[in-house]
N, C-alpha and C positions, 0 to 999 in steps of 0.2 A: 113223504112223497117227493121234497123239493130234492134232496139226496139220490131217491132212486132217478129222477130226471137226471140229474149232475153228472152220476154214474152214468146212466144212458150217452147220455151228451157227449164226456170225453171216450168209451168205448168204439164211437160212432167214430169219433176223430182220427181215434188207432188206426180200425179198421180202413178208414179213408187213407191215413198218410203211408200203413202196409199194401195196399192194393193201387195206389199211385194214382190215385183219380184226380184226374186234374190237374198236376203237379204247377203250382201258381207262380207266375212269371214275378221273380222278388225285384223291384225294384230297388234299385242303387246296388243293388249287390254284385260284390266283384269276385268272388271266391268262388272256385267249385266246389260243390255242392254232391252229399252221395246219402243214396237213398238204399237201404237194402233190406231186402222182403226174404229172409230166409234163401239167402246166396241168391238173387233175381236183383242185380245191383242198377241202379241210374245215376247215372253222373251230370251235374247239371252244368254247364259251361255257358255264363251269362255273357252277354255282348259286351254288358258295361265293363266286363275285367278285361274287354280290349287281348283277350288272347290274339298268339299269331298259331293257326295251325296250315300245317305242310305236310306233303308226304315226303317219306325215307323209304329209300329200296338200296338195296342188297344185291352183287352180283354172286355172292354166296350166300345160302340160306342160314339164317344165323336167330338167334333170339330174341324175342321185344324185350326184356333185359338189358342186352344188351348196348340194346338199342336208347333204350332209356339212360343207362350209362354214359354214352358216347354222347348228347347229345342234351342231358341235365336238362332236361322237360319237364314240366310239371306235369304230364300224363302222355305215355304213350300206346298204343292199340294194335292191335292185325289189323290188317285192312281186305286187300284185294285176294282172289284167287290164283293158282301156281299148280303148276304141275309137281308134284313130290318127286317123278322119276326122272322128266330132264331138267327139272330145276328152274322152267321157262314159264314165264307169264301166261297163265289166262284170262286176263283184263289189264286194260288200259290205264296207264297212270301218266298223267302230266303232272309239270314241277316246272313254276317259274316259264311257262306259256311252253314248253317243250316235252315232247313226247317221250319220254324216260323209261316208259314197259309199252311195248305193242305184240299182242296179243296175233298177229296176221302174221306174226315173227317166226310165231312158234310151231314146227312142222307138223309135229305131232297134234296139232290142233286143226289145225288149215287141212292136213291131208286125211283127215280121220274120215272115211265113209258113209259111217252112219249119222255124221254131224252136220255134213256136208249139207244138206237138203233145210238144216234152219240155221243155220253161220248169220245168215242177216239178224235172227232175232239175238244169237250170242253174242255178235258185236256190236250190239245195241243196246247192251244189258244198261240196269239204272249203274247211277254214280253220283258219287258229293263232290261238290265244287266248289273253288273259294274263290268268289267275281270281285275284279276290282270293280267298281259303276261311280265312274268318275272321281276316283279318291278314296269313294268310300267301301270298304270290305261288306261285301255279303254275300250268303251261304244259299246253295242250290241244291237239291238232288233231282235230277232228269235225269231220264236217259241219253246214250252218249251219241248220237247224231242231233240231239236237241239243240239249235242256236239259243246263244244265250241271251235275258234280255234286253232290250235295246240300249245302247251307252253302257254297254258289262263288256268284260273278257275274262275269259275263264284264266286264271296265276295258276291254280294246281286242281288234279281233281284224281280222283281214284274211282276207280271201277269197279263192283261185286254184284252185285246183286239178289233177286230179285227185290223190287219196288214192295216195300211193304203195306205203307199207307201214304192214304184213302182208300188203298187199292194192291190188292197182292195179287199180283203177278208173277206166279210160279210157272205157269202155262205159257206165258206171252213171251214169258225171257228163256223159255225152253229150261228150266229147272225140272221140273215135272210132266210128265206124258201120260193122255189117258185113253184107256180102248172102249168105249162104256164108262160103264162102271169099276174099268179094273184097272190101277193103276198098273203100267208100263214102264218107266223112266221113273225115278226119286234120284237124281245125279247128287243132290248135297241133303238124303235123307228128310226133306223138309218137310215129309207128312210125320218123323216117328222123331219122339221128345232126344233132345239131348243139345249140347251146350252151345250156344247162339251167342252171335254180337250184332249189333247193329246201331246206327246212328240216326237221328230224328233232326228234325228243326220245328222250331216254335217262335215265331216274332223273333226271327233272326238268333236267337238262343240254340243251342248245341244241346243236343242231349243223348247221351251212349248209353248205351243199354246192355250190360252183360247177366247171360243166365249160364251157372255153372250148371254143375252136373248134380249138385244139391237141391236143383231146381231146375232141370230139364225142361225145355219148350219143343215143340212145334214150330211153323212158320205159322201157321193160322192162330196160333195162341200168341205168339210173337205179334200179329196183330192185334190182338186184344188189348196188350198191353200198351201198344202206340196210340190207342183208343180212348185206353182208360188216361194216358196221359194226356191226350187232346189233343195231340202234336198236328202241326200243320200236313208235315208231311216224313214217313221214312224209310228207309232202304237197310237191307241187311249186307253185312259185312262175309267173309269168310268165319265160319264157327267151328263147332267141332272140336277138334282136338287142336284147332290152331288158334283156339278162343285163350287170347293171351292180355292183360294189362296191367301195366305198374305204373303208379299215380305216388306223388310224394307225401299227399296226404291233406287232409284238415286241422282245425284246432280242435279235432277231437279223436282221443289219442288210439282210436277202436280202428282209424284209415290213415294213420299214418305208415309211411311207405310200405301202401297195399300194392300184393303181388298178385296176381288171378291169373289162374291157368283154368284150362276147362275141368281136369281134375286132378284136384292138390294127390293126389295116391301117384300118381303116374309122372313121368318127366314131361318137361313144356317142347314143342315140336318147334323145328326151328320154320325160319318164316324168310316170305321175299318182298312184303312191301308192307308199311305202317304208316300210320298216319300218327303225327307229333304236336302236341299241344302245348306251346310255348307261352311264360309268362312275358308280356313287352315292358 
């Protein structure tokens, strides 16, 4: 009996550390950290390892590869949205307190007609932000008319959206449009599965979340999982086919320099803004 409990016991454990429940804030721990659920990967980025992350853009759309190349990070991501035809920002990215992609820039954005009538809600979409508050580094995702909080300044922050949790906001940040019951609008497919990035916070901890195309999401299952993780609060990145990251890896040799594209069969699509997660 005491065996079949045993059994019980660590099956239970499995099942809890594949399905991410909780994922428990390690103390002292300085390393990142990766969790992966049948290609549904989490990256854990503890405060204590004192990373510095920043974003990187591109005046030419080019590769998070290469980007990882150029700039010897210990993890780099896609970040924000882009126009694939003119190459121009569709979200905001600051860098170093200065506006580096403005999105009001971009014609095809601004003059578009049918967009026209919600631009407040698209330039307001969520973002991550990295506050200095008085010396000390810490991590935000609001929306981007949000002042920041009191004795903060926003050093860099990237734009995508929609707001995931506590609360997804496909509808509010003009992602998705409904008539009734009939969906109208899906602009970045987020009712129909396929390959997602996004980034969380937890007690100031960093957490990215990539689901390839081995393991397709939703936004609303996307939710789930920021759930099941417990996470304070998080926001989805650009996905899809530009769900891109290369990490140098663990001491454990199954994520040493992991490449993730959204699907290994196909070529990685080149990109215009990433976010860079530096060891200090």
């Amino acid at each position: 009996m005491k065996k079949i409990l045993t059994a019980m016991l660590v099956l239970c454990c499995i099942l809890c550390v594949t399905a991410f429940k909780c994922a428990p804030k390690c103390s002292g721990c300085k390393n990142i950290e990766v969790f992966n659920d049948n290609g549904l990967y989490v990256f854990h980025i503890p405060e204590e390892g004192k990373y510095k992350l920043y974003p990187y853009i591109s005046e030419k759309l080019i590769y998070n590869t290469d980007v990882f190349k150029k700039t010897n990070a210990e993890l780099v991501i896609n970040a924000g949205y882009f126009d694939p035809k003119n190459k121009q920002t569709t979200s905001y990215v600051l860098k170093d307190k200065e506006t580096v992609l403005d999105p009001e820039k971009n014609k095809s954005l601004m003059e578009n007609s049918d967009l026209k009538p919600y631009m407040k809600k698209i330039l307001n979409r969520t973002e991550f932000r990295v506050l200095d508050c008085s010396g000390n580094v810490k991590y935000e995702i609001s929306s981007h008319k949000t002042k920041p909080p009191y004795r903060c300044e926003i050093l860099h922050s990237i734009q995508a959206g929609p707001l995931l949790y506590p609360d997804l906001r496909m509808k509010e940040e003009h992602f998705v449009t409904t008539k009734g019951t009939e969906v109208t609008r899906d602009s970045i497919t987020a009712l129909k599965k396929c390959a997602r990035t996004a980034i969380g916070l937890k007690d100031n901890d960093i957490y990215i979340i990539v689901a390839t195309t081995s393991h397709p999401l939703t936004l609303p299952e996307l939710y789930d999982v920021c759930k099941d993780l417990c996470l304070d609060k998080a926001m989805n990145f650009d996905g899809g086919g530009s769900t891109s990251l290369d990490f140098k890896g663990t001491d454990n040799p199954e994520y040493k320099n992991l490449h993730i594209i959204s699907d290994s069969n196909k070529s990685a699509r080149k990109l215009k803004s990433f976010l860079v997660v530096e060891k200090q």
